[in-house]
N, C-alpha and C positions, 0 to 999 in steps of 0.2 A: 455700455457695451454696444458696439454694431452688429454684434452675433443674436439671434432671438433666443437663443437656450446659451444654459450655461458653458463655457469653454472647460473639457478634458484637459486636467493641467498634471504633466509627471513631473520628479522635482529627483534631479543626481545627487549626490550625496547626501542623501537624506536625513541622516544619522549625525551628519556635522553641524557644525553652529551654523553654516548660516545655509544649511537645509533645511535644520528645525525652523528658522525662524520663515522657511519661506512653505514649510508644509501649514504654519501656524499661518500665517497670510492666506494661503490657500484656502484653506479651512472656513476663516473666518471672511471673506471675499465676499459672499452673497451672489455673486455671479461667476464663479468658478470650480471646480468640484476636482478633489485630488482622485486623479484617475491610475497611478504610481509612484512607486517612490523607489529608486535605486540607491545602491552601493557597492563597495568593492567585496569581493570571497573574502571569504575570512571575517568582515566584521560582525561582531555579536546583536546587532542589531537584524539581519537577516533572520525575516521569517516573523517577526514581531509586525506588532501593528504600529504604521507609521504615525500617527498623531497619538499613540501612546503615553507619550511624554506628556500631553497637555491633557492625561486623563480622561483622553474619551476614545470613542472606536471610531475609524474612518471606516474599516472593510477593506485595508488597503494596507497589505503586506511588502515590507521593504526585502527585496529583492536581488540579488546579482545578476539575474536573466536578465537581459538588455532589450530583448527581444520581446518577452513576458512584460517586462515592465511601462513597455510603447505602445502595447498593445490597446486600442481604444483613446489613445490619447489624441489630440488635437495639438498639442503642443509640450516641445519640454524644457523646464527652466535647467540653466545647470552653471552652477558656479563650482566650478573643481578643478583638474589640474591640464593643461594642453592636451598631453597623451591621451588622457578621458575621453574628453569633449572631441576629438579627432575623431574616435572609432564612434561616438555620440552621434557628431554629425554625420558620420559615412549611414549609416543604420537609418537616420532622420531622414536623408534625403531618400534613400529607398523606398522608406515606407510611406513619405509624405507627412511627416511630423514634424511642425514649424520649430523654430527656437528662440529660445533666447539665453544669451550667452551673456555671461559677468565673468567668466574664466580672465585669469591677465597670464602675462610671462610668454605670449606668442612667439614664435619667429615670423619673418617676412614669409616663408614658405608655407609654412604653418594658416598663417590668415589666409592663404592663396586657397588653403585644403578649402577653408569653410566658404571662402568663394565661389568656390567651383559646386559648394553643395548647396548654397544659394541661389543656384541655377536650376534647380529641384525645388525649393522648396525657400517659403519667406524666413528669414534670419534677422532678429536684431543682436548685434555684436556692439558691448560696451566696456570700457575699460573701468564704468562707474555707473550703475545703475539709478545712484540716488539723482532725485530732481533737482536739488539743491546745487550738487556738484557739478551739473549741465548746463544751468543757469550760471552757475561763476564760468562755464568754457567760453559763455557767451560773454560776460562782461573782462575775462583776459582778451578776450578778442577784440574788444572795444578799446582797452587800456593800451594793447601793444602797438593799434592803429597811432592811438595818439601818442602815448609816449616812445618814440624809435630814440634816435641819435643823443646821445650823453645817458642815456638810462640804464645802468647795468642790471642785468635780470636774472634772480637767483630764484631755484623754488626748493622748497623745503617740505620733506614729507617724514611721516611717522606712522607707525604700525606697532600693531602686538606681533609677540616674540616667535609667534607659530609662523608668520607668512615668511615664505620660503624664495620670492623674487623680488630684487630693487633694481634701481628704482618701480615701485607701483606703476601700475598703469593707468591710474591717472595720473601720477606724475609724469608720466611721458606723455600722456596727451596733452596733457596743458602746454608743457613744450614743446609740442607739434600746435597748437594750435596758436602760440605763440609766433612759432615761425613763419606759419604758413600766414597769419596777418602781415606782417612784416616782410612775405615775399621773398624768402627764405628756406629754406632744411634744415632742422632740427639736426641730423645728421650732420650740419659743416659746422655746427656751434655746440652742440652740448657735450660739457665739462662732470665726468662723472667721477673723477676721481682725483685729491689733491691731497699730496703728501710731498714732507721734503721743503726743497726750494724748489716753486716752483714757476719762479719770475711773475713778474705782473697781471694781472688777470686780461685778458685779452679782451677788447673795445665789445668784439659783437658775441662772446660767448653767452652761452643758457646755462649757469652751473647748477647742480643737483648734490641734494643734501639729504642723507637717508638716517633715521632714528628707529631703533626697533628694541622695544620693552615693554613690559607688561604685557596688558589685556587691553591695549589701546588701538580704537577700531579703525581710527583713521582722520588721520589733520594734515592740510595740505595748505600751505603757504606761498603766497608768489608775490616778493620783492623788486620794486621797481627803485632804485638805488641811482639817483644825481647829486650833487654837488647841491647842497641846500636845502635838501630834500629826497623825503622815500614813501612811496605808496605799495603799502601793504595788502594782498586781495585773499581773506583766508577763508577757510571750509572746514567745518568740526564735525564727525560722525560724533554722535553719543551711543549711537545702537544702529544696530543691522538693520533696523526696521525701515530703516527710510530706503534700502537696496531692497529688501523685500515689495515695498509698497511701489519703487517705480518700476520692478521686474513687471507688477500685475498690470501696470500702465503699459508695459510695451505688449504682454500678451495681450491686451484690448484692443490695441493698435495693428497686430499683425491678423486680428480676425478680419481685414481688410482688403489683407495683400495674398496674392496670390503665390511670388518666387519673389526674391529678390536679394539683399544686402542692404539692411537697415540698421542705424544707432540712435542714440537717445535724442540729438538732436531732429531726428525726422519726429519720434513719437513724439515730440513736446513742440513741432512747428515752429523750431526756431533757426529755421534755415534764412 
């Protein structure tokens, strides 16, 4: 930690899977102390004690007051749903409440909002909190320098049956970060949907491939596909824990920063 005392950490959705698992990360930190925990009206978990679940007492009651629940905080994690995290950020920058963001399913406008609330207040925004997964954006980055021309490029992702946007958001990064090695837009090349006949696959397309079952947290595949040959670059979540454990990486990292628009690649120096 660059901070000398420990960082006030709130955490949105408290009450959901990967609330829990980041009130439990919280909790157990050593250098961090759960100072809120939100949720939406109506869930039954409002008003209970937030580390509940893991049988002990924090003093920290999950909440719908947005306002209440910021209160004291230093920072708030929040993986939840756009709309959330908009009126999240709007509140955060007011009050000077850093972030960090794992929400996916943005629009362009949309990231513009937390841009602008970035301008207030230090933000990291990621489409993939784990370390792991940043470390492969790095080595796609490397693969798509070297392999360009004859290489058809497919990526492949999977999720449990709850998440509600496809492609994932790091499946879209990676084909942005595909493209942008390659000196390219992701937007003149990715192929999201193939049915039908639908003629030959095009020389410089990114196509995308979405699987959604069970309780599976997330696997992400990227195919480099020639004539003799194919290089495979893949990423397996087994558990939330590893999004929980690089969220507490980025709040370390924003005890730093004063304003700004930061992602995992700043927090992990691999720019």
């Amino acid at each position: 930690m660059t901070s000398p005392t420990p960082r006030r950490i709130a955490v949105a959705g408290a009450s959901g899977r990967m609330g829990r698992m980041l009130v439990e990360a919280v909790c157990e930190s050593g250098d961090g102390v759960l100072s809120g925990a939100l949720d939406v009206p109506g869930s039954p978990a409002i008003g209970q004690d937030a580390a509940g679940f893991l049988g002990r007492v924090s003093g920290v009651a999950v909440t719908a007051d947005l306002r209440a629940g910021l209160t004291g905080a230093d920072v708030l994690i929040d993986f939840t749903r756009p709309e959330g995290t908009l009126a999240h950020a709007a509140l955060c920058a007011e009050l000077g409440v850093q972030m960090v963001i794992g929400t996916t399913g943005f629009t362009e406008p949309q990231k513009a909002e937390i841009a602008r609330a970035a301008e207030h207040v230090a933000i990291v925004l990621a489409p993939n909190m784990s370390v792991g997964v940043n470390v492969t954006f790095k080595l796609l980055e490397l693969a798509a320098q070297a392999l360009g021309e004859g290489y058809d490029i497919e990526i492949i992702e999977a999720h449990h049956k709850h998440k509600v946007d496809a492609p994932s958001g790091t499946a879209l990064k990676m084909g942005e970060v595909i493209a942008s090695a390659q000196g390219t837009r992701l937007a003149d090349r990715a192929v999201y949907e193939r049915h039908g006949h639908t003629g030959e696959r095009p020389a410089n397309a990114i196509g995308f491939a979405t699987v959604r079952g069970g309780d599976i947290v997330g696997d992400h595949t990227v195919l480099f596909a020639a004539t003799g040959e194919r290089v495979e670059i893949t990423h397996r979540s087994n558990s939330r824990a590893g999004y929980a454990q690089g969220s507490l990486r980025a709040v370390r990292f924003l005890a730093g920063q004063q304003r700004g628009l930061f992602d995992m690649a700043d927090v992990l120096g691999l720019r």
